[in-house]
C-alpha positions as CSV (number, residue, x, y, z in Angstrom):
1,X,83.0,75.8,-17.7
2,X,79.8,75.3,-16.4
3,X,77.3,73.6,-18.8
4,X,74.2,76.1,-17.6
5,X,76.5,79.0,-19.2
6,X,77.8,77.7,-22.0
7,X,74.4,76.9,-23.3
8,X,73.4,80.7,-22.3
9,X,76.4,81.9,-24.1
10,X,75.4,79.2,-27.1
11,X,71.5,80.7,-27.3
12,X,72.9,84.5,-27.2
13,X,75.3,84.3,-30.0
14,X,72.8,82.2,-32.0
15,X,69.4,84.7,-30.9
16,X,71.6,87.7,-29.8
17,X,71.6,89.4,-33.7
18,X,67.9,88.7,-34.3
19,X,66.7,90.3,-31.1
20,X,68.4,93.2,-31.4
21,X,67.2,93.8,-34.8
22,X,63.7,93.7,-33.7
23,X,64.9,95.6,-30.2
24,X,66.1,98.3,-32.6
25,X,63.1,98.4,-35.2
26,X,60.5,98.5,-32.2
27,X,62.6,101.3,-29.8
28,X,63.0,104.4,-29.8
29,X,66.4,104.5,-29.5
30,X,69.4,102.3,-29.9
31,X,70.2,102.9,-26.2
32,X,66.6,101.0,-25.2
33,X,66.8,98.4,-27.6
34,X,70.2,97.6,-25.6
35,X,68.1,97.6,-22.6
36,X,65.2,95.5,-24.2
37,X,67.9,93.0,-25.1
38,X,70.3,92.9,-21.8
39,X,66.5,92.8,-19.7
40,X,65.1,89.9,-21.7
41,X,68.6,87.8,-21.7
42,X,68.1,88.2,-18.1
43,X,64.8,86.9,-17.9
44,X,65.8,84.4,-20.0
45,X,68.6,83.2,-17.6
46,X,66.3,83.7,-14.2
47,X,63.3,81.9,-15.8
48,X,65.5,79.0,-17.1
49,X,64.2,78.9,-20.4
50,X,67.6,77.6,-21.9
51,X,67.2,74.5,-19.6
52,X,63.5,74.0,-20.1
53,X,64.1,73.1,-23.6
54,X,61.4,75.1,-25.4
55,X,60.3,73.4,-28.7
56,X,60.8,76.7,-30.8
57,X,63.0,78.9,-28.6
58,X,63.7,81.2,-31.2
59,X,59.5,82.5,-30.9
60,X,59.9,81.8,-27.2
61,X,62.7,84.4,-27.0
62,X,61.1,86.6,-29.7
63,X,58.4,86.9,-27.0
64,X,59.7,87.5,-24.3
65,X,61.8,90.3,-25.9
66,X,58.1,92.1,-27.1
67,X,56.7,91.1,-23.6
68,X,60.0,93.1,-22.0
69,X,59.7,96.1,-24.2
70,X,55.8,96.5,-23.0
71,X,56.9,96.5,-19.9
72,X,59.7,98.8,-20.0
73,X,57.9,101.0,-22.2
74,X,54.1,100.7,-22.3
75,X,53.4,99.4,-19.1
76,X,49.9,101.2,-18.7
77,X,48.7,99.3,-22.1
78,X,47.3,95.7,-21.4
79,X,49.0,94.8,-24.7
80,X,50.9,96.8,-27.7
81,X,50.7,95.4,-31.0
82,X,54.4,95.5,-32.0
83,X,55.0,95.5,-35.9
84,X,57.8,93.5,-36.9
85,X,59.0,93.8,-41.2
86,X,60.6,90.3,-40.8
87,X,56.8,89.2,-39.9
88,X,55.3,91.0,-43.0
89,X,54.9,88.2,-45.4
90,X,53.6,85.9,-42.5
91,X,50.1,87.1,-40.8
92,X,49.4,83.7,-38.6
93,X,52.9,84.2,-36.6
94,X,52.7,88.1,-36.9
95,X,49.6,88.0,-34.9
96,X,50.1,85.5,-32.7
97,X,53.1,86.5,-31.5
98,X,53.0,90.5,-32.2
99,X,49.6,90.7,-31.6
100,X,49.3,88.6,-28.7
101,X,46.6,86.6,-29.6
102,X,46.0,83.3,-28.6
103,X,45.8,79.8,-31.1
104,X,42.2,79.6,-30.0
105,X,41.1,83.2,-30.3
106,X,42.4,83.3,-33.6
107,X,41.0,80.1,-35.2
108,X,37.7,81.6,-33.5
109,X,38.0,85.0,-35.2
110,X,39.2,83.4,-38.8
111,X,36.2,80.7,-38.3
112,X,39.1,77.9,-38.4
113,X,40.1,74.5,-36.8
114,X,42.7,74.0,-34.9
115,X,44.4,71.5,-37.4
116,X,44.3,74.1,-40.3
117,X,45.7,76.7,-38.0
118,X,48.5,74.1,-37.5
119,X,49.0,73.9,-41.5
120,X,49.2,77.4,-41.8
121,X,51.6,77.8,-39.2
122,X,53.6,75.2,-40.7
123,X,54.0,76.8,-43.9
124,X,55.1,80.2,-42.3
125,X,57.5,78.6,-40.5
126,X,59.1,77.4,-44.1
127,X,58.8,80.7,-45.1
128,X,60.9,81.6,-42.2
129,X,63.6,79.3,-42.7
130,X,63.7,80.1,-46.2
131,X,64.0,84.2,-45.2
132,X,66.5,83.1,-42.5
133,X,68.4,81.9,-45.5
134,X,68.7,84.8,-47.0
135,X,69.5,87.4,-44.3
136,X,73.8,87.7,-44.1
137,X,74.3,90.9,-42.4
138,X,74.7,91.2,-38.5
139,X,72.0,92.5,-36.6
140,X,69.6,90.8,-39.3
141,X,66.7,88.5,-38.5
142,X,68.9,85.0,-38.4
């Protein structure tokens, strides 16, 4: 089998369930959340992030799934600010990567350093794991 695929088949069934939940919360329909999925797996695959070995793929893919719903369905809008509930209890990584915003816009706009940004970010990210724990049904945030 060839290596290329099995680790596209790998990062679909372990991001497959989490980006559909958020397709689904963010679309209209189930129908275009199906669509938001299938276009940013493709994407995925053309632009060779599997290979490119993000360091967190799992925000990298959550990305490029919000980035592929604006275009599919808000492409006059520079930028849509996407809600997502599993993003609630975390502001830093709901706004950078819902809200678009760049790490040195924000730090700007909350008068912060970078370094504290970092720390911040760090302890979302533990509140992530530890909600990633807790999730068991399909289609949840995982």
């Amino acid at each position: 089998m060839n290596s290329k695929l099995s680790s596209f088949e790998t990062c679909y069934d372990t991001y497959g369930a989490m980006l559909y939940g958020i397709a689904i919360e963010i679309s209209p329909s189930v129908k275009e959340a199906q669509e938001i999925l299938i276009s940013t797996f493709k994407k995925a695959y053309n632009q060779k992030l599997i290979e490119l070995q993000h360091p967190s793929l799992c925000i990298t893919f959550i990305k490029l799934l919000l980035q592929t719903a604006q275009e599919l369905f808000y492409p006059a809008k520079l930028k849509n600010n996407f809600s997502i509930k599993q993003f609630e209890n975390m502001p830093v990584l709901h706004e950078l990567i819902c809200g678009q915003i760049s790490a040195e816009n924000y730090c700007a706009e909350n008068k912060i350093t970078r370094m504290q940004l970092a720390g911040k970010i760090k302890e979302e990210f533990g509140l992530l794991r530890n909600f990633k724990k807790t999730m068991q049904s399909p289609g949840q945030f995982v």
